[in-house]
C-alpha positions as CSV (number, residue, x, y, z in Angstrom):
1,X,-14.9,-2.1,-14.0
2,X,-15.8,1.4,-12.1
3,X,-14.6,4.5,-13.8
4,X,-13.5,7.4,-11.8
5,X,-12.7,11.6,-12.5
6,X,-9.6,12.7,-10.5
7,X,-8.2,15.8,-11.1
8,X,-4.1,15.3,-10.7
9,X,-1.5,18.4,-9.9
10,X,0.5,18.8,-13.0
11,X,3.6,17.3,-11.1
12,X,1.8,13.8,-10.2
13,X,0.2,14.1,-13.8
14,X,3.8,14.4,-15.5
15,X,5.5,11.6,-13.7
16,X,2.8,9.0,-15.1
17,X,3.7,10.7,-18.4
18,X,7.6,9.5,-17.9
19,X,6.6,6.4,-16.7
20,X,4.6,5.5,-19.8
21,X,7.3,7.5,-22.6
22,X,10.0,5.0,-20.8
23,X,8.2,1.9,-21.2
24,X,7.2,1.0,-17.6
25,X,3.6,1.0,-18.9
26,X,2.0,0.1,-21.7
27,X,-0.8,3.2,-21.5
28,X,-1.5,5.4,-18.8
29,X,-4.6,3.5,-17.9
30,X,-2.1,0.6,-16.9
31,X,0.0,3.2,-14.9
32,X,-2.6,4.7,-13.2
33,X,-4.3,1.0,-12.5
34,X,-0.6,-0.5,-11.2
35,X,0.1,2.7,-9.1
36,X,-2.9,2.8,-7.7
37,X,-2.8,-0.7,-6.4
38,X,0.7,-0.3,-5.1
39,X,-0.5,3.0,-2.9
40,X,-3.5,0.8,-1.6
41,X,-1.3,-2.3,-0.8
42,X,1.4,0.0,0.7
43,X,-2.0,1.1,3.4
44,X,-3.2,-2.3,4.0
45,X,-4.2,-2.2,7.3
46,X,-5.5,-5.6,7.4
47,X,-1.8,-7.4,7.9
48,X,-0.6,-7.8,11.3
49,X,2.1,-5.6,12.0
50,X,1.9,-5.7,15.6
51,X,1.6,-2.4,15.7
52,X,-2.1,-0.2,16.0
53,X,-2.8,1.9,13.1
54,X,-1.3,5.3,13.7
55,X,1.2,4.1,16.1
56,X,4.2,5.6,15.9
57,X,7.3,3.2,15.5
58,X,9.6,6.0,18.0
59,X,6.7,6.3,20.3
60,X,6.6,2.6,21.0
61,X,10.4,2.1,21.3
62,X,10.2,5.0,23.6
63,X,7.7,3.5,26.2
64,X,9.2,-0.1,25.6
65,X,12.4,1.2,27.9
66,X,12.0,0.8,31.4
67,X,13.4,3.2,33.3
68,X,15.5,2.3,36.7
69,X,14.5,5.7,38.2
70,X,11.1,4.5,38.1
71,X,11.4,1.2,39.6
72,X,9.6,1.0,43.3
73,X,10.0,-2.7,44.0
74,X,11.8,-3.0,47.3
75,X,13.3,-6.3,47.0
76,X,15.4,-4.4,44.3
77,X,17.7,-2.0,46.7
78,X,21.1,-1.3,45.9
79,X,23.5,-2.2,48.8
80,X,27.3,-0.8,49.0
């Protein structure tokens, strides 16, 4: 098993502290191990989303839309 140094702000550092005293965890080596794993999973870039990392979910609804204004096709006149 690697060992690894991080230094944690106090806040982060606190919140494993509550997670242990209420019994999530049995020690904060488990809590540290578990969260750790969860934040990785959570990054995963290896499932298919459908999506390409960093793309932004608003962006692509946004050029999904088509736009009538837009639409040159001639065979697509409006008659009155």
């Amino acid at each position: 098993m690697s060992e690894i140094r991080i230094d944690l702000p106090d806040r982060i550092d606190s919140e494993i502290d509550r997670f242990v005293n209420q019994g999530e965890f049995i020690n904060r080596d488990e809590a540290i191990e578990e969260l750790l794993t969860l934040g990785l999973t959570a990054f995963d870039v290896d499932e298919d989303t459908g999506r390409e990392p960093g793309e932004d979910l608003f962006t692509q609804a946004t050029d999904d839309q088509h736009d009538p204004a837009a639409d040159t096709d001639p065979e697509d006149e409006y008659t009155l």
